[in-house]
PDB file of N, H, CA, C and O in Angstrom:
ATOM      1  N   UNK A   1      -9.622 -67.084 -24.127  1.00  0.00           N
ATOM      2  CA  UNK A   1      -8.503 -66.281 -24.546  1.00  0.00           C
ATOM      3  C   UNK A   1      -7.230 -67.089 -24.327  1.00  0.00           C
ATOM      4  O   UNK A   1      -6.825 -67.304 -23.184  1.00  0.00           O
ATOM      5  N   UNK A   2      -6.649 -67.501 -25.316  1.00  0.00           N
ATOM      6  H   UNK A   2      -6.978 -67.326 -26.244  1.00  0.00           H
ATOM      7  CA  UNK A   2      -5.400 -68.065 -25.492  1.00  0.00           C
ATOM      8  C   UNK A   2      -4.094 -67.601 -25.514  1.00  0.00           C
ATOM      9  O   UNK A   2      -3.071 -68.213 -25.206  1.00  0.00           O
ATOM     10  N   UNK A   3      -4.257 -66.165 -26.008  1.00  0.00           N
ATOM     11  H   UNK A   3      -5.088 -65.668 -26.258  1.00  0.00           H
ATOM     12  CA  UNK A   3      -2.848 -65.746 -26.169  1.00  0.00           C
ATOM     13  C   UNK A   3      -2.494 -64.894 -25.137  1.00  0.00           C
ATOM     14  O   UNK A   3      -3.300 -63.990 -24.916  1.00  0.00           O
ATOM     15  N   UNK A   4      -1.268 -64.955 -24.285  1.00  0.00           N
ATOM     16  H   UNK A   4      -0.613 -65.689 -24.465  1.00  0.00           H
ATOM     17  CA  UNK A   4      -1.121 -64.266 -23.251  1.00  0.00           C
ATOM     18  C   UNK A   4       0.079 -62.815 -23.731  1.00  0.00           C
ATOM     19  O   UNK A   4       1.090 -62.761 -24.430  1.00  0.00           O
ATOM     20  N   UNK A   5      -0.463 -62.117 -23.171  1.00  0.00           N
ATOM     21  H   UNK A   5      -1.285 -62.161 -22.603  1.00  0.00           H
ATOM     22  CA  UNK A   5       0.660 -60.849 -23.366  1.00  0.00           C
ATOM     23  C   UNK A   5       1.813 -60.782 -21.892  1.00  0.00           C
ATOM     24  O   UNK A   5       1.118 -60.822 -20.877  1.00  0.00           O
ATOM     25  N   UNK A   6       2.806 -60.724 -21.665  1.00  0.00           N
ATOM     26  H   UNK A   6       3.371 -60.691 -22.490  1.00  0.00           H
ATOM     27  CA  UNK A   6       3.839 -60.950 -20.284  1.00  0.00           C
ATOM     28  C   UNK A   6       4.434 -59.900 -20.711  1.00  0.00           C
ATOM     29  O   UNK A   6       4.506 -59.399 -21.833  1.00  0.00           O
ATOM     30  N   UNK A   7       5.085 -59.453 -19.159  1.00  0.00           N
ATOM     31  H   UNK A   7       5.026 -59.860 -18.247  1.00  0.00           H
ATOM     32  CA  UNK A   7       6.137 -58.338 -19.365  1.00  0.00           C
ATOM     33  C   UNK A   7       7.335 -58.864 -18.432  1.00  0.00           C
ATOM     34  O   UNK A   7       7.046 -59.906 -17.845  1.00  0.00           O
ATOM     35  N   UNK A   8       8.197 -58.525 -18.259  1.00  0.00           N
ATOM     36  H   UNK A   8       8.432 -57.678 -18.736  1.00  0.00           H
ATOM     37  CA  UNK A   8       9.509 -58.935 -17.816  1.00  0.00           C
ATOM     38  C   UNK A   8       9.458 -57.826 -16.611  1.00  0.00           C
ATOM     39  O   UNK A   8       9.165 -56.653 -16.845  1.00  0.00           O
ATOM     40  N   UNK A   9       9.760 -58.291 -15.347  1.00  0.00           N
ATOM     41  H   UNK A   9       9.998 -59.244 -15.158  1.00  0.00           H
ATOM     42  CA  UNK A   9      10.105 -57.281 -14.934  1.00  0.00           C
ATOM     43  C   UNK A   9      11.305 -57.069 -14.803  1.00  0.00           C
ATOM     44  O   UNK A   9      12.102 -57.971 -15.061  1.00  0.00           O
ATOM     45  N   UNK A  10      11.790 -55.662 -14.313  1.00  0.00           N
ATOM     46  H   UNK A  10      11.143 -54.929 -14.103  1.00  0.00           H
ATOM     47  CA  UNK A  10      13.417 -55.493 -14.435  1.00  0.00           C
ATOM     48  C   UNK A  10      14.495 -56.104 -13.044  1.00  0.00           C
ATOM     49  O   UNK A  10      15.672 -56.459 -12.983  1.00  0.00           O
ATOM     50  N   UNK A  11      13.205 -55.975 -11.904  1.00  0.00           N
ATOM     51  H   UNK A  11      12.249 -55.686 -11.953  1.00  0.00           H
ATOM     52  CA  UNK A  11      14.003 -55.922 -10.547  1.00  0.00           C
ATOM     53  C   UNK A  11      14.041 -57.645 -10.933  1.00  0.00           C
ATOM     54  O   UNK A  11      15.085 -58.052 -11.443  1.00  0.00           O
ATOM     55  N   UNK A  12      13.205 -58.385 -10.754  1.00  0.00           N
ATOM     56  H   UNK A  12      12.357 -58.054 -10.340  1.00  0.00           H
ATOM     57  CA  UNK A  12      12.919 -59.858 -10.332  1.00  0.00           C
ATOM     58  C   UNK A  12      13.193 -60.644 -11.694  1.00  0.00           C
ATOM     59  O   UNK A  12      12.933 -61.801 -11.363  1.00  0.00           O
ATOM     60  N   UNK A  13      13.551 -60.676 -12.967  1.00  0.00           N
ATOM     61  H   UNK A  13      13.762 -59.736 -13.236  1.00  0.00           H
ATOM     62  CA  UNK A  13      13.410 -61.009 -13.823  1.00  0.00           C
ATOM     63  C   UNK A  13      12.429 -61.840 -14.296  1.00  0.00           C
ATOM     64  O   UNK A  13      12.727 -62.742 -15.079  1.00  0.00           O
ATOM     65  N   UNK A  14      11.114 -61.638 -13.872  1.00  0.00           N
ATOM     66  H   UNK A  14      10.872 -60.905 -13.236  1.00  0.00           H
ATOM     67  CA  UNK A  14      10.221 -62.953 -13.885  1.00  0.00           C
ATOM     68  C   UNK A  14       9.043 -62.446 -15.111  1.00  0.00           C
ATOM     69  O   UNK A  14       9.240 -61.397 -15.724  1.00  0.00           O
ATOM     70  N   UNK A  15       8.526 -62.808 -15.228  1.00  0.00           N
ATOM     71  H   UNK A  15       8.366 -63.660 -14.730  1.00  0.00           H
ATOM     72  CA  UNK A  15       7.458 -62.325 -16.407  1.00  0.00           C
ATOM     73  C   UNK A  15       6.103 -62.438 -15.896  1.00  0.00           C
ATOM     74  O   UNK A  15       5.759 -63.454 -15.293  1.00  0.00           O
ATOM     75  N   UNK A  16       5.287 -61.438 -16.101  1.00  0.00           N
ATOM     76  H   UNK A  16       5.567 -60.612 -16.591  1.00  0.00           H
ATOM     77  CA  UNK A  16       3.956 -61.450 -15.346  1.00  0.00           C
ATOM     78  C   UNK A  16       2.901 -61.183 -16.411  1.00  0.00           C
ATOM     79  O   UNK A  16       3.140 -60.307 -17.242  1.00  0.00           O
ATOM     80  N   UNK A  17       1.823 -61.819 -16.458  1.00  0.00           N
ATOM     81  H   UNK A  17       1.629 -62.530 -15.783  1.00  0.00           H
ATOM     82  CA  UNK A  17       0.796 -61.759 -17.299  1.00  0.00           C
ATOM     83  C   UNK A  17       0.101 -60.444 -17.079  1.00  0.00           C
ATOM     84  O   UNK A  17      -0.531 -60.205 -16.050  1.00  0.00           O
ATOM     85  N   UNK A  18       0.275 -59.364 -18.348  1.00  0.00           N
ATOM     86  H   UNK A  18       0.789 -59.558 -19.184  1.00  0.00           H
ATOM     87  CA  UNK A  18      -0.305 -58.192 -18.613  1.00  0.00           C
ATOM     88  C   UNK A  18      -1.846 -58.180 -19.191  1.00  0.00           C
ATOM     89  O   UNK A  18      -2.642 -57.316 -18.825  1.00  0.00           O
ATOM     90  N   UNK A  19      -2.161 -59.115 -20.034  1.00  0.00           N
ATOM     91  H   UNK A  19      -1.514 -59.817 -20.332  1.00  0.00           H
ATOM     92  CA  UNK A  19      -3.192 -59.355 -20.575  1.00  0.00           C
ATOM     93  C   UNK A  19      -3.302 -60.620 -21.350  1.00  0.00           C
ATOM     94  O   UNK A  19      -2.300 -61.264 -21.661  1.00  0.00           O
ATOM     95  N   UNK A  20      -4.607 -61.011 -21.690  1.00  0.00           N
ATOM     96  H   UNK A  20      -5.421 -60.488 -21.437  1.00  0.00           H
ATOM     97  CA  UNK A  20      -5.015 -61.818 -22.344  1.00  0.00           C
ATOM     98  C   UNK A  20      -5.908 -61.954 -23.524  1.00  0.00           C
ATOM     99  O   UNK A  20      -7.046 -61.652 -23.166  1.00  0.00           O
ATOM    100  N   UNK A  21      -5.869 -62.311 -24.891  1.00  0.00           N
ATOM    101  H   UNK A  21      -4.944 -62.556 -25.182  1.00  0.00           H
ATOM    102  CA  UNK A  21      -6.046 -62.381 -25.940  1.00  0.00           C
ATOM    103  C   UNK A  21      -6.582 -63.273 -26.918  1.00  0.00           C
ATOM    104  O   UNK A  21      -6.006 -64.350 -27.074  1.00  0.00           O
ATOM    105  N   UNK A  22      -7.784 -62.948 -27.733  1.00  0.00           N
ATOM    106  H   UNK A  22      -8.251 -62.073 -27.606  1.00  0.00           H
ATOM    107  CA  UNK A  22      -8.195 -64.418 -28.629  1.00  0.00           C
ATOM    108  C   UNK A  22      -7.502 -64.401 -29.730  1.00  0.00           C
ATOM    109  O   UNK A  22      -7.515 -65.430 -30.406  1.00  0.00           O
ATOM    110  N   UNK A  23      -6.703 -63.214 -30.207  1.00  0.00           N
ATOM    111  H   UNK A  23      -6.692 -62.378 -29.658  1.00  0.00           H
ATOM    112  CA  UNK A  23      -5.732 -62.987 -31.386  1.00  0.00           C
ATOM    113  C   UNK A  23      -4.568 -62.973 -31.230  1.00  0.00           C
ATOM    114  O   UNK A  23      -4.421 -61.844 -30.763  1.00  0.00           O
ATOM    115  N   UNK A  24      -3.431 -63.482 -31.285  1.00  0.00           N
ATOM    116  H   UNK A  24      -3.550 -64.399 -31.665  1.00  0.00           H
ATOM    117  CA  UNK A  24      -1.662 -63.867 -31.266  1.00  0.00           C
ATOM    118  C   UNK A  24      -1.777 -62.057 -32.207  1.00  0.00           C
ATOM    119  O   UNK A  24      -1.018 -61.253 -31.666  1.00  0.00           O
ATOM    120  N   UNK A  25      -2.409 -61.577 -33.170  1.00  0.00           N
ATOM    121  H   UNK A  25      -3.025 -62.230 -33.609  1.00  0.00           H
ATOM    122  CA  UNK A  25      -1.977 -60.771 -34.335  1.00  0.00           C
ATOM    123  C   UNK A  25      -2.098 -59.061 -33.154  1.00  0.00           C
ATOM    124  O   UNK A  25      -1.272 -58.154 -33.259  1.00  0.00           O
ATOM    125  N   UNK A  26      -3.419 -59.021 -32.042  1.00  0.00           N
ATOM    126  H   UNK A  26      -4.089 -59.757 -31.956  1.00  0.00           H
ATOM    127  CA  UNK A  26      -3.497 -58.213 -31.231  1.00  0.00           C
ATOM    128  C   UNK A  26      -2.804 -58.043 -30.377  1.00  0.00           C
ATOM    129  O   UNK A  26      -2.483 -56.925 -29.974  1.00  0.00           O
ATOM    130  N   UNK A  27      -2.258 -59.551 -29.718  1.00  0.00           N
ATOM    131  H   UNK A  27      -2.518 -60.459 -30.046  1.00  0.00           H
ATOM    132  CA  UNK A  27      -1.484 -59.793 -28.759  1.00  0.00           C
ATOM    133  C   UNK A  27      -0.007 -58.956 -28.895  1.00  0.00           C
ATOM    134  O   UNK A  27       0.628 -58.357 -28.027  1.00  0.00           O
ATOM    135  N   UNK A  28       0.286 -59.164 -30.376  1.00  0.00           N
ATOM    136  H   UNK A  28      -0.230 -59.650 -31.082  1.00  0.00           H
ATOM    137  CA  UNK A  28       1.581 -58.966 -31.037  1.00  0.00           C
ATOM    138  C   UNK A  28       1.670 -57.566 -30.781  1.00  0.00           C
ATOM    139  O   UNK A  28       2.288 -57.100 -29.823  1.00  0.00           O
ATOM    140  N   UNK A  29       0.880 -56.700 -31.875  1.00  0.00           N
ATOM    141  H   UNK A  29       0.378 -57.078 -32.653  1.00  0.00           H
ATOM    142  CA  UNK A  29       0.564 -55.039 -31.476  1.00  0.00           C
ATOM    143  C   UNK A  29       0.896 -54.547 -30.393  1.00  0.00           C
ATOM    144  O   UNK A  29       1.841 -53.790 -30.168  1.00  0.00           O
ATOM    145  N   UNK A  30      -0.224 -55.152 -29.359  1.00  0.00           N
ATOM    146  H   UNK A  30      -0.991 -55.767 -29.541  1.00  0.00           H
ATOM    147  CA  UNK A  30       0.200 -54.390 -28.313  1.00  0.00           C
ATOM    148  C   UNK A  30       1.681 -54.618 -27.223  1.00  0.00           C
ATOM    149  O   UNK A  30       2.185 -53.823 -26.429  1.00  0.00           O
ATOM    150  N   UNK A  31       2.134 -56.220 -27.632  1.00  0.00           N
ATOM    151  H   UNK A  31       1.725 -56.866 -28.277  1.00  0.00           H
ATOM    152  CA  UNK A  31       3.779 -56.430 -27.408  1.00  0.00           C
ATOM    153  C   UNK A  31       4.244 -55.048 -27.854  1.00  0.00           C
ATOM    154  O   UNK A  31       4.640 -54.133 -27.131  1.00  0.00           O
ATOM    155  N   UNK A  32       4.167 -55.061 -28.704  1.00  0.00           N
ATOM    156  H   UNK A  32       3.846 -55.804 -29.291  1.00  0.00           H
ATOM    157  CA  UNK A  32       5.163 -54.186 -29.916  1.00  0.00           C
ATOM    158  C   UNK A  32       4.983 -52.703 -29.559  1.00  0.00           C
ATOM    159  O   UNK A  32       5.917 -51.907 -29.659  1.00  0.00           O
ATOM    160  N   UNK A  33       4.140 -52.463 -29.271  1.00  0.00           N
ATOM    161  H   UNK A  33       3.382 -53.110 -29.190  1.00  0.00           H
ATOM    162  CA  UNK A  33       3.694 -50.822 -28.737  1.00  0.00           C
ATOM    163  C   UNK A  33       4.215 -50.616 -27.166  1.00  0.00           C
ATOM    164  O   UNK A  33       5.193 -49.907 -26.928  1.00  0.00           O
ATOM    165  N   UNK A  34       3.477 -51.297 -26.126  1.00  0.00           N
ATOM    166  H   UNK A  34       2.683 -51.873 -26.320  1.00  0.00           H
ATOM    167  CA  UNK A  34       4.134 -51.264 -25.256  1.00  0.00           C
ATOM    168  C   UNK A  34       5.744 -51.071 -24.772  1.00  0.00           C
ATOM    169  O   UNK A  34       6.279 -50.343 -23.936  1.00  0.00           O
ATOM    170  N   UNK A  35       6.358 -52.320 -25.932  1.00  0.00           N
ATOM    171  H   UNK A  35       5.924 -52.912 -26.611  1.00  0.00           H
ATOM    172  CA  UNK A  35       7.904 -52.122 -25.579  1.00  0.00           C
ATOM    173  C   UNK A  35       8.497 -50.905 -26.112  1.00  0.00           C
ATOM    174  O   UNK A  35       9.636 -50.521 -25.847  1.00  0.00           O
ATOM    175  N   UNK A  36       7.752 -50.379 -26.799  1.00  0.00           N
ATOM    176  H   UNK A  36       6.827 -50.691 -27.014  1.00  0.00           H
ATOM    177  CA  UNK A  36       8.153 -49.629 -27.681  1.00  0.00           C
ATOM    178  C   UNK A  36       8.527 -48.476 -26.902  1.00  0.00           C
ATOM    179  O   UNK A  36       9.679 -48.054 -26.807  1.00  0.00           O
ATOM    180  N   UNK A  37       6.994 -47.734 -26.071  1.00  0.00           N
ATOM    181  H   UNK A  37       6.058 -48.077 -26.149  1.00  0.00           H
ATOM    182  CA  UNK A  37       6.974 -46.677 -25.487  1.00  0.00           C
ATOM    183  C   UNK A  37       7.593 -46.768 -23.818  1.00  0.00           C
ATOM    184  O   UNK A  37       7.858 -45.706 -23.255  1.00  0.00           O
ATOM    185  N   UNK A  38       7.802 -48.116 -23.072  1.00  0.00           N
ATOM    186  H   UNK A  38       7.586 -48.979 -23.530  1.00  0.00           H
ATOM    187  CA  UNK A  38       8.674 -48.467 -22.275  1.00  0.00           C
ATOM    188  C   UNK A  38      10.025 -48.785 -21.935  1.00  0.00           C
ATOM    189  O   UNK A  38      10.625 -49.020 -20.886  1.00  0.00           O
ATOM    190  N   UNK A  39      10.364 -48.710 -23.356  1.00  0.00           N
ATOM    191  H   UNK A  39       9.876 -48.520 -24.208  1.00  0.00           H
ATOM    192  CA  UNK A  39      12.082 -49.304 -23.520  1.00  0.00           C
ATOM    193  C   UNK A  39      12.167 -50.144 -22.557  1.00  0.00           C
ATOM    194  O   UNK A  39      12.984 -49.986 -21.650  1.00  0.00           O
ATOM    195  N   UNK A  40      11.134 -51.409 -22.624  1.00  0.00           N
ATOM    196  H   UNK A  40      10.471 -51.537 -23.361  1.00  0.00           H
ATOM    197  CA  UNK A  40      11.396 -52.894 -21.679  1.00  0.00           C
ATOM    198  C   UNK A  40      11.091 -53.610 -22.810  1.00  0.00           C
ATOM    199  O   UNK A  40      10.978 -53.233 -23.976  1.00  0.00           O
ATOM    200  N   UNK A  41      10.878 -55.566 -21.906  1.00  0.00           N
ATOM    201  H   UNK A  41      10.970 -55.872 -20.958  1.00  0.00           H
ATOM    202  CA  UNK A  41      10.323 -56.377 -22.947  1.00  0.00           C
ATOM    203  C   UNK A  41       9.103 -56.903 -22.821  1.00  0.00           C
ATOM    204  O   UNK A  41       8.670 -56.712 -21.685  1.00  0.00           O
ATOM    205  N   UNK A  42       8.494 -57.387 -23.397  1.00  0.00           N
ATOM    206  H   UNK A  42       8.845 -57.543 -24.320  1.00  0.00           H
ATOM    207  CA  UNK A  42       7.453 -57.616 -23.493  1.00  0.00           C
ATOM    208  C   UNK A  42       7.284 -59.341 -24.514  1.00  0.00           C
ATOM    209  O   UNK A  42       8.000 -59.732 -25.435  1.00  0.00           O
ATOM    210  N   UNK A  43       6.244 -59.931 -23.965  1.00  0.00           N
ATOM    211  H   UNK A  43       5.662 -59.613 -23.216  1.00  0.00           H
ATOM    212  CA  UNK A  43       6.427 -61.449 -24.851  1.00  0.00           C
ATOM    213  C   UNK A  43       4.692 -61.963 -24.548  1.00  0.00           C
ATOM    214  O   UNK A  43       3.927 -61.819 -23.594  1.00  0.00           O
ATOM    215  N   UNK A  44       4.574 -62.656 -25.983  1.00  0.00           N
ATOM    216  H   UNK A  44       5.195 -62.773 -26.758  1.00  0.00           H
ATOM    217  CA  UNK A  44       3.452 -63.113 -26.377  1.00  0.00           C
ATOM    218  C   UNK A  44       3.663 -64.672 -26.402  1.00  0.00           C
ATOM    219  O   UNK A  44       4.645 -65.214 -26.910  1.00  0.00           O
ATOM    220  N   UNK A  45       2.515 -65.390 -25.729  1.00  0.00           N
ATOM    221  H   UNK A  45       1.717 -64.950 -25.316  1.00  0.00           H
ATOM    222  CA  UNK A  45       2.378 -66.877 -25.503  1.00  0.00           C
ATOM    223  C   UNK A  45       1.533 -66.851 -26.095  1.00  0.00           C
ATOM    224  O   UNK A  45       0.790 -65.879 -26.234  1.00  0.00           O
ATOM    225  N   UNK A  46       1.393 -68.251 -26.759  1.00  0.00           N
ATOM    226  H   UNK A  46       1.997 -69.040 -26.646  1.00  0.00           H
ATOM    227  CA  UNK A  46       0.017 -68.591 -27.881  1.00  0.00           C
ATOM    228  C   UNK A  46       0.363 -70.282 -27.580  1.00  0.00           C
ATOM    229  O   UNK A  46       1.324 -71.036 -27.731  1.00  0.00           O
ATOM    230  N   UNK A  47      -1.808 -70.409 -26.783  1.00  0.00           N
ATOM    231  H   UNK A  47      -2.589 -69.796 -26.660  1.00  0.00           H
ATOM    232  CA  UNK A  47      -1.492 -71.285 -25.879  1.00  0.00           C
ATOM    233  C   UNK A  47      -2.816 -71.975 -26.716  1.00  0.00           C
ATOM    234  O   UNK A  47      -3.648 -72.754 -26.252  1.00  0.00           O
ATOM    235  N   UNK A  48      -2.717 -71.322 -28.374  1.00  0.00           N
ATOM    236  H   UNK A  48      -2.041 -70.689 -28.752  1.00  0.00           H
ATOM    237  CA  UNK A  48      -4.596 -72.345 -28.835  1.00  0.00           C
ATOM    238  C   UNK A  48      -4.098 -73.635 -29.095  1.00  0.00           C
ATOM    239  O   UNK A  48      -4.780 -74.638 -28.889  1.00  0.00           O
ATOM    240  N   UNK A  49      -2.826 -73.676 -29.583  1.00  0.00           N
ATOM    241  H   UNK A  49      -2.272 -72.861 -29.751  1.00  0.00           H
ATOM    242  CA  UNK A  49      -2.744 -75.384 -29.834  1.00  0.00           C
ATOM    243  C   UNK A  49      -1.779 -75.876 -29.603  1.00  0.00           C
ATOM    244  O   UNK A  49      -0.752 -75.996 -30.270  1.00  0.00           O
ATOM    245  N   UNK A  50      -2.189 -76.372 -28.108  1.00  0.00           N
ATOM    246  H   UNK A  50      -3.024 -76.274 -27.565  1.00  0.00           H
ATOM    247  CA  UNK A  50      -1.475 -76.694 -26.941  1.00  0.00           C
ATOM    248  C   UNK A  50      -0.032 -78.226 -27.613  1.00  0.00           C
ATOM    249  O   UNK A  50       1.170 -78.445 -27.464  1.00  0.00           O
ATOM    250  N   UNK A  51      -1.203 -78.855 -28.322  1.00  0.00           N
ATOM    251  H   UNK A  51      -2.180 -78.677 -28.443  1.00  0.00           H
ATOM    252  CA  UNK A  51      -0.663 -80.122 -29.215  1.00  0.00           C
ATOM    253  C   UNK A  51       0.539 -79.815 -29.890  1.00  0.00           C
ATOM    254  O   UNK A  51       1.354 -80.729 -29.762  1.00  0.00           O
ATOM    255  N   UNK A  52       1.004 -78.731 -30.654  1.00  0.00           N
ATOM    256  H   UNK A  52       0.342 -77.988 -30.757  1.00  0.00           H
ATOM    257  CA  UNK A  52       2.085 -78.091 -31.439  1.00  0.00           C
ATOM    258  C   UNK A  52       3.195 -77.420 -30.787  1.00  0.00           C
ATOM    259  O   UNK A  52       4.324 -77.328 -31.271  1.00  0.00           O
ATOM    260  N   UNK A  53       2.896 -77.047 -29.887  1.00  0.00           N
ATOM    261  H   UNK A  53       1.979 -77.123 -29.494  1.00  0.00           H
ATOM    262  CA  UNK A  53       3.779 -76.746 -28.141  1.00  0.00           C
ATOM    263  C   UNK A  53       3.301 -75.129 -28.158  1.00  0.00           C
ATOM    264  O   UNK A  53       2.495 -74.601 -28.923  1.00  0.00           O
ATOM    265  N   UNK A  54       3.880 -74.669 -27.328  1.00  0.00           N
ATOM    266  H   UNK A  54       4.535 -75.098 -26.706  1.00  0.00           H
ATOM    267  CA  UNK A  54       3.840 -72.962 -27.312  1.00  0.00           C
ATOM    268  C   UNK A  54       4.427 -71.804 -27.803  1.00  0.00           C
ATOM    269  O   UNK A  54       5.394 -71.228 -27.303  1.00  0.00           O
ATOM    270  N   UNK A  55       3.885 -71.518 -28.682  1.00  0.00           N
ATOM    271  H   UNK A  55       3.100 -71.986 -29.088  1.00  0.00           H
ATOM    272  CA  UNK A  55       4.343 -69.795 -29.831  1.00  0.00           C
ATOM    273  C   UNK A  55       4.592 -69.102 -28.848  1.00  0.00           C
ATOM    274  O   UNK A  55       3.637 -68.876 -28.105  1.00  0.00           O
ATOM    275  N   UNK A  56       5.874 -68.546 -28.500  1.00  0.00           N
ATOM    276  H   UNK A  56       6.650 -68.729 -29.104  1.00  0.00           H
ATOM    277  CA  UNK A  56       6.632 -67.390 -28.019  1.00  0.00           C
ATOM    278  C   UNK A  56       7.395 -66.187 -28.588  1.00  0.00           C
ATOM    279  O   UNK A  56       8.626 -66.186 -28.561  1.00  0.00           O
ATOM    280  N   UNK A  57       6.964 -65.553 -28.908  1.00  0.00           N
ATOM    281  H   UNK A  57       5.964 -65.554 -28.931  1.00  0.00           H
ATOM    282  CA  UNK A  57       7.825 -64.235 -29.639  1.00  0.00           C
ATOM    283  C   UNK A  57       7.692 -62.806 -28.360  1.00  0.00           C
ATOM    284  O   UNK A  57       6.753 -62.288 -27.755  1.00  0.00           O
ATOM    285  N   UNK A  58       9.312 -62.575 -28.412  1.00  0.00           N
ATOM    286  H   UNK A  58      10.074 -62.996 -28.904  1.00  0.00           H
ATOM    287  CA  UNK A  58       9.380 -61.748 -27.595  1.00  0.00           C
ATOM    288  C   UNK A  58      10.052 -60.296 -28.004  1.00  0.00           C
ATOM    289  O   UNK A  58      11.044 -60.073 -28.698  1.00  0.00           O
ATOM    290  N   UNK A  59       9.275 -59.509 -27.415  1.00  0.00           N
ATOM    291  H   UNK A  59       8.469 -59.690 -26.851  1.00  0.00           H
ATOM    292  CA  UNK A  59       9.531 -57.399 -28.058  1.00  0.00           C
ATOM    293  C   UNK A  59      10.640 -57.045 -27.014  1.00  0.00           C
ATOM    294  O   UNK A  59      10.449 -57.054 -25.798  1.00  0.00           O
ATOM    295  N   UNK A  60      11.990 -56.689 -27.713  1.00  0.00           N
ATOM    296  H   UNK A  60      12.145 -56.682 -28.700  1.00  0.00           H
ATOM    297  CA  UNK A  60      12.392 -55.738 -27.240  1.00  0.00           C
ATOM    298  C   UNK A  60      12.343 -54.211 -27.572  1.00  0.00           C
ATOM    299  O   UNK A  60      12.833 -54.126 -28.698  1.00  0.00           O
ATOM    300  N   UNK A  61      12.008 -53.024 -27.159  1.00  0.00           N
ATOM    301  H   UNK A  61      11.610 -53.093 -26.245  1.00  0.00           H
ATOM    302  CA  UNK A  61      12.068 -52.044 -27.555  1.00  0.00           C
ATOM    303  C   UNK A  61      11.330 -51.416 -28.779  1.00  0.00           C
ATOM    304  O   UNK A  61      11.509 -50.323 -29.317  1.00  0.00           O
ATOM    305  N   UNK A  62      10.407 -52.470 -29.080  1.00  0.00           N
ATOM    306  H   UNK A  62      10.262 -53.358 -28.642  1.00  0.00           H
ATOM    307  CA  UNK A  62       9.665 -52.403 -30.111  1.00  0.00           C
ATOM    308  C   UNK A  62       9.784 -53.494 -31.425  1.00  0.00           C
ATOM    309  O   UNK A  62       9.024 -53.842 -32.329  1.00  0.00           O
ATOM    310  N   UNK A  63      11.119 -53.817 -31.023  1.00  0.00           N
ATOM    311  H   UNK A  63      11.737 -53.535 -30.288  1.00  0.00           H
ATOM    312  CA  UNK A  63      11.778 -55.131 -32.002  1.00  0.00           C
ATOM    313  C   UNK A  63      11.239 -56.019 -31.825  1.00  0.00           C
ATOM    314  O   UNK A  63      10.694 -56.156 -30.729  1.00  0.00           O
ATOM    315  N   UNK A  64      11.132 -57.080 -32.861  1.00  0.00           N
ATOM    316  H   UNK A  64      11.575 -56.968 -33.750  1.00  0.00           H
ATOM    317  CA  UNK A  64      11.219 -58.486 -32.095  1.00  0.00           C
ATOM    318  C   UNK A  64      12.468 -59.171 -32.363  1.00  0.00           C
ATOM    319  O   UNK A  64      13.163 -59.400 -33.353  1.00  0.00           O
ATOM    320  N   UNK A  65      12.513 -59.515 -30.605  1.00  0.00           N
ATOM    321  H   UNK A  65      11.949 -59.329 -29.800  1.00  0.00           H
ATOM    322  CA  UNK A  65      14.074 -60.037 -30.257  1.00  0.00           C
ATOM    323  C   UNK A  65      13.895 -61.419 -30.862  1.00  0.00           C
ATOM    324  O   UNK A  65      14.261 -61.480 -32.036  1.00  0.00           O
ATOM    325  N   UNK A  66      13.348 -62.708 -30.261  1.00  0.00           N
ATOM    326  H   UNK A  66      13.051 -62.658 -29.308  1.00  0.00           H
ATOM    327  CA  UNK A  66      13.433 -64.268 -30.322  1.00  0.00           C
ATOM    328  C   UNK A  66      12.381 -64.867 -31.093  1.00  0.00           C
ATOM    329  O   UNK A  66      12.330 -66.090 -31.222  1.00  0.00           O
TER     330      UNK A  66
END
């Protein structure tokens, strides 16, 4: 499983691995749902091809912020 799902926390600002994923497209969903129903953020790492560097897209509020 390559793609990591993180959440931000609010107190520490640090990001902690929520889950892990063989699909960036599942990974995404559940970014996107989560922030959605948390009004936090939420961010997806996509770590299959390490060679190309690392896919980061990050949910605010259901958006995607970056």
């Amino acid at each position: 499983m390559n793609v990591e799902l993180e959440a931000k926390c609010t107190v520490t600002h640090e990001w902690g691995t929520v889950a892990k994923f063989f699909s960036a497209v599942e990974a995404g969903y559940a970014a996107r749902a989560l922030s959605k129903l948390s009004n936090s953020t939420y961010r997806t790492c996509d770590y299959r091809w390490p060679e190309e560097g690392i896919d980061v897209t990050v949910y605010t509020s259901g958006e995607i912020a970056a």
